[in-house]
C-alpha positions in Angstrom: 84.7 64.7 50.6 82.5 63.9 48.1 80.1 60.9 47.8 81.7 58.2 45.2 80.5 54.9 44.0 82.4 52.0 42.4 81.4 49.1 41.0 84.5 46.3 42.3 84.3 43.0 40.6 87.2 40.5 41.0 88.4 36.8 39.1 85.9 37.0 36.0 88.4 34.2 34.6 87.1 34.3 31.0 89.5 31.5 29.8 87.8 29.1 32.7 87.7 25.3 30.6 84.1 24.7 32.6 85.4 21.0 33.2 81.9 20.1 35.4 80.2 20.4 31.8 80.7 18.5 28.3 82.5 20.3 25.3 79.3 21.5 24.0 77.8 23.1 27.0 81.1 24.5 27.5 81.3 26.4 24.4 77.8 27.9 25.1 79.3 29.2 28.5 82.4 30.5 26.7 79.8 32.2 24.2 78.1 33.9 27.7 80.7 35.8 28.2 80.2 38.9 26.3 77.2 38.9 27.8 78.2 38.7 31.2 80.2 42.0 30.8 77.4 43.6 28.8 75.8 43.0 32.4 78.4 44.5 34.3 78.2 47.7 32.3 74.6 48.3 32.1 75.0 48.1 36.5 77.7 50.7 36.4 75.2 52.5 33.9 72.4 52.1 36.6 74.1 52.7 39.1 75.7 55.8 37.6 78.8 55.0 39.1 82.1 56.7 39.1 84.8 54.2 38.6 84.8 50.5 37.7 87.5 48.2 39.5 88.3 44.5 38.1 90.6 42.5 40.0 92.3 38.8 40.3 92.5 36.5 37.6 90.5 37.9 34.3 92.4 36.9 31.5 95.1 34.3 30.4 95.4 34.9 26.3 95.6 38.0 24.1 91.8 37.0 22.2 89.7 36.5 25.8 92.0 40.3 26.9 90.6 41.4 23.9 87.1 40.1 24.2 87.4 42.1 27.9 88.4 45.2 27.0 85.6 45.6 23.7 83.3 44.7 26.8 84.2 47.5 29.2 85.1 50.1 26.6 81.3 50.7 26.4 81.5 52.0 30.1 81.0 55.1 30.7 83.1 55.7 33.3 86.9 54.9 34.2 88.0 51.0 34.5 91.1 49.7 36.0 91.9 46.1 35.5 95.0 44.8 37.4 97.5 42.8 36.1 99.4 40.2 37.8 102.6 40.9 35.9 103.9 43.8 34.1 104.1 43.0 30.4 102.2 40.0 29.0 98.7 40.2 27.0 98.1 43.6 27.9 101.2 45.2 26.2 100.0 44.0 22.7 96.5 45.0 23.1 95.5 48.8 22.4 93.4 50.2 25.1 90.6 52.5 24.8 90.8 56.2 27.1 88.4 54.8 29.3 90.4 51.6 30.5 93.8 51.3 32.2 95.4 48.2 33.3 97.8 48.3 36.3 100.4 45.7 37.0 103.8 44.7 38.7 104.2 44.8 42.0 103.3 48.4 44.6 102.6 50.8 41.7 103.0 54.3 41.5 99.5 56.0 42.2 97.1 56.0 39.1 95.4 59.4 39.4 91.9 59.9 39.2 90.5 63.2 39.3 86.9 62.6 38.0 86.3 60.4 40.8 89.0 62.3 43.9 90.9 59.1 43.5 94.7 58.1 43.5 94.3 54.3 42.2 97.7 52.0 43.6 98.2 48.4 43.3 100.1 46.0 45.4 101.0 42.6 45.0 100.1 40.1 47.8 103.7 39.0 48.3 104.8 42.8 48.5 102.2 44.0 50.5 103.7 44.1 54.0 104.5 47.5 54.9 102.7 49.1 52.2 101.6 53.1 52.4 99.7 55.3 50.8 99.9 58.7 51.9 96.7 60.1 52.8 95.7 63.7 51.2 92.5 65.9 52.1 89.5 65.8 49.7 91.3 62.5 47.6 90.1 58.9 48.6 93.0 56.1 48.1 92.2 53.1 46.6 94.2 50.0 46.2 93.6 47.1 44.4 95.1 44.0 45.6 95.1 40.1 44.9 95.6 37.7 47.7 94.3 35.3 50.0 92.4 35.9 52.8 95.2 34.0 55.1 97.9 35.8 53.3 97.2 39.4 54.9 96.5 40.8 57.9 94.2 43.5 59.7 96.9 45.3 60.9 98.9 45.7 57.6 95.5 46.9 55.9 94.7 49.4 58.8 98.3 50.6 58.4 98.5 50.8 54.4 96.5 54.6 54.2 93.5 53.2 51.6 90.4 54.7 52.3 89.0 51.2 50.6 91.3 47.7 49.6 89.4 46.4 46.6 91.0 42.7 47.0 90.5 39.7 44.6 91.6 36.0 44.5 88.8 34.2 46.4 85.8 33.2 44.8 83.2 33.8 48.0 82.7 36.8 48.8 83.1 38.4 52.1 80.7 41.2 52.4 82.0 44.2 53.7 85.4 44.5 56.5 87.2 47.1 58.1 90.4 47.5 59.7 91.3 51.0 61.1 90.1 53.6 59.0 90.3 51.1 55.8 87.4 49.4 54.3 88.3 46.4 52.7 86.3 43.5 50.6 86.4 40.0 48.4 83.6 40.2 46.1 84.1 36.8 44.9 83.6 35.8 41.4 80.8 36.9 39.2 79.7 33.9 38.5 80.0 30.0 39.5 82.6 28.3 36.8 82.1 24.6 39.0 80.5 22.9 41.9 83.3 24.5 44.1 81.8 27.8 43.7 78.2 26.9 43.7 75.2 29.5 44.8 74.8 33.2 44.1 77.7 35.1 42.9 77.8 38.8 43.0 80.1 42.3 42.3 80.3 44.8 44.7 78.3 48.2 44.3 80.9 50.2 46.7 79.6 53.7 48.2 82.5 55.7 49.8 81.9 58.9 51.2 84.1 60.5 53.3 85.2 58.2 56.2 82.1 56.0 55.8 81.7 53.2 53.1 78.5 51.2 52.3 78.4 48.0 50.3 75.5 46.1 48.8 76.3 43.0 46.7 74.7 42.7 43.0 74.4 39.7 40.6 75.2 40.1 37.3 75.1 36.5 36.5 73.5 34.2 34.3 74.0 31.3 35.5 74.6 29.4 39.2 75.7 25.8 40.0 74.1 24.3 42.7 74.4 21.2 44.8 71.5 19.3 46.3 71.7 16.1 48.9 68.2 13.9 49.5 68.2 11.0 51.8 65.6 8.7 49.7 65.4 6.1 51.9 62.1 4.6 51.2 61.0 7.2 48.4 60.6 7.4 44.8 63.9 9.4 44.1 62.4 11.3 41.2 59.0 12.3 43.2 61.7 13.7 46.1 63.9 15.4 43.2 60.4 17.3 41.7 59.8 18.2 45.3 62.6 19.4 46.3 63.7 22.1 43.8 63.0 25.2 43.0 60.8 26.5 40.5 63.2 27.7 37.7 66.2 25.6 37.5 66.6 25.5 33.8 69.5 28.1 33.2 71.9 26.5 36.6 74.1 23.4 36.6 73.1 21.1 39.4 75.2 18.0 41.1 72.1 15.7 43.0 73.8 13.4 45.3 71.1 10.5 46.5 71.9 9.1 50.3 70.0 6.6 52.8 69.4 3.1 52.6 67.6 1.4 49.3 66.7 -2.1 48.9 68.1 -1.8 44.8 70.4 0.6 44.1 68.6 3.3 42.5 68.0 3.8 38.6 70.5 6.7 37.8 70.1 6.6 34.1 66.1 6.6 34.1 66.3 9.7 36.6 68.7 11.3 33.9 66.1 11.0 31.4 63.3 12.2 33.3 65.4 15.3 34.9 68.4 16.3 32.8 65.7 18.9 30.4 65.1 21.1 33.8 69.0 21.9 33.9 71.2 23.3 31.7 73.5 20.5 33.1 73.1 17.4 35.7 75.3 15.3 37.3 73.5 12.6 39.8 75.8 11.0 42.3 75.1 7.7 44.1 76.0 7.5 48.0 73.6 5.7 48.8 73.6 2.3 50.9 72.2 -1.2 50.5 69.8 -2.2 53.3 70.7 -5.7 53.0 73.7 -7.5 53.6 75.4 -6.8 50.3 77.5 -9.5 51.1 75.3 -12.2 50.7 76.1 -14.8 47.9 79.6 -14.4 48.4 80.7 -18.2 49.2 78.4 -18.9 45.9 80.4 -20.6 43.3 78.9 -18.4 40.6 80.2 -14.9 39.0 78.2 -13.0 41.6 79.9 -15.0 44.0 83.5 -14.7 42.6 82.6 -10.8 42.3 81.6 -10.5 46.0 84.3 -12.9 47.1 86.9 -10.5 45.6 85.2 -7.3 46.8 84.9 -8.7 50.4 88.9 -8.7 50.7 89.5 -5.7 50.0 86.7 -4.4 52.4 88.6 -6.3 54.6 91.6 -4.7 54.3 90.6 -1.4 54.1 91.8 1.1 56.5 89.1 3.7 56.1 85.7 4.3 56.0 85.8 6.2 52.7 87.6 2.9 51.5 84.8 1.2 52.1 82.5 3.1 51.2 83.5 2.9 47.8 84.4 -0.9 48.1 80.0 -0.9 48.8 79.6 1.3 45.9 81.1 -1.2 43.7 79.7 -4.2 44.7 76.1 -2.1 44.4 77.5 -1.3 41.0 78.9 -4.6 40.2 75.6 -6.5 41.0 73.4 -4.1 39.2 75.5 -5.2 36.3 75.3 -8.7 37.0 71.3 -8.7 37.3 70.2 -6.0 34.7 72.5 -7.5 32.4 73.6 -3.9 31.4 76.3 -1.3 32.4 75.0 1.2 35.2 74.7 4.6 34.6 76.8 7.3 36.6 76.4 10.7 35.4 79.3 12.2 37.9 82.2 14.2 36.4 85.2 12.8 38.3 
């Protein structure tokens, strides 16, 4: 058999609301989009590949399914999108020869004879005791969307798919096999929050024969990124120039501050002197007091009534996230009370 190579990305989500960002850096991200799929076509151009597979979640409203397919209609080679029920968007939107959108449940095969292909889709829920009879000198695809818990080695070794182009997770898994079946997550294109934070990738697929090779390729513009410091007895911002990487400007980053601190630490001056290296920064406070925040609280003063209050409910609490967040308000509470002034917390809840 012949030497194919696909280009398999999975749960672009264009209608993603970006909640982690304000409304105005949301709208630039919702502007990237076109972008993002004018990448994905120049790598199937580089790559010269043969077929282009999009799978999982991609869009929820007839204007982002439109936006998609005025992206990929400048491929050059066959894309199939997957649906993940028959009807909807799709059956309003006119598609160009190159692009065709499977959905419903186990399809009939989708021929492909530019690439030796028969193209099938299952559904995760239906996917138990799937089949795809094998034929010499045609590789069988399938696309299908599910969880990594929700299927099995054995039902993908038994399905007949030379290669199971799955989406659903946003983390990629590299390249699997079960059987005689290849199988792969290639995780989402890029980060839309700090629950899918670091480098996100498509899949450039090489199947040839019985063998398959996979190398992962990013395509995106942008990353999110978590960092954790310990600052006990450093200047935050000195640790936070020290600790990053040179070019940070185009990526979303969520800097958490731990350790012990005699004052709690300054979050709205560290905003000012940071947030212009990011496209967007939160700063979160977990840090600790290294004193007994607790001192002052038989005082018959405001402090006093504050820490009075606060020390009950410590008290009472049953677990030591509780109370961790019973310390973060009094921190909070007497940074008020001495600066005269509201504290700062630039952490999307």
């Amino acid at each position: 058999m012949r030497t194919i190579r696909i280009i398999h990305g999975a749960d672009f989500r264009l209608d993603a609301p970006y909640e982690a960002l304000n409304s105005s850096q949301a709208a630039v991200r919702r502007g990237e989009q076109s972008a993002l799929l004018d990448r994905l076509v120049q790598l199937a151009e580089k790559e010269r590949a043969d077929l282009m597979l999009l799978c999982g979640s991609l869009a929820d409203t007839e204007a982002t399914a439109e936006a998609l397919i005025r992206g990929l209609e400048k491929a050059s080679c066959p894309v199939i999108l997957t649906a993940e029920r028959a009807g909807g968007v799709w059956t309003r939107i006119k598609l160009p020869e190159n692009i065709t959108v499977l959905s419903g449940n186990n399809t009939p095969p989708f021929p492909l004879p530019s690439a030796d292909a028969r193209i099938y889709r299952a559904a995760g829920s239906s996917f138990r005791g799937f089949h795809a009879e094998r034929r010499a000198g045609t590789y069988n695809i399938l696309c299908l969307n599910t969880r990594r818990d929700a299927v099995t080695e054995e039902d993908l070794a038994a399905s007949g798919a030379d290669y199971v182009a799955l989406g659903y997770e946003s983390s990629a898994s590299g390249l699997l096999q079960s059987g005689s079946t290849w199988y792969s997550w290639p995780g989402c294109p890029e980060g839309r929050g700090f629950d899918e934070c670091g480098e996100k990738t498509v899949n450039v697929v090489e199947l040839s024969g019985d063998e398959c090779k996979l190398r992962r390729e990013s395509i995106a513009m942008r990353r999110y990124q978590r960092l954790t410091l310990d600052i006990s007895e450093k200047d935050p911002l000195l640790l936070v120039h020290t600790s990053l990487p040179d070019d940070t400007i185009k990526d979303s980053y969520r800097i958490v501050l731990t350790g012990e601190t005699e004052s709690a630490p300054d979050l709205r001056r560290l905003y000012q002197n940071l947030e212009e290296l990011f496209f967007s920064l939160q700063l979160v406070d977990r840090t600790r007091l290294c004193k007994d925040i607790w001192e002052g609280a038989c005082d018959d003063t405001l402090r006093g009534l504050l820490l009075k209050k606060l020390r009950a409910r410590y008290d009472a609490a049953t677990t030591e996230a509780q109370r961790l967040r019973i310390e973060q308000a009094v921190r909070w509470g007497l940074a008020a009370i001495d600066n005269g002034e509201e504290v700062a917390v630039h952490e999307n809840s």
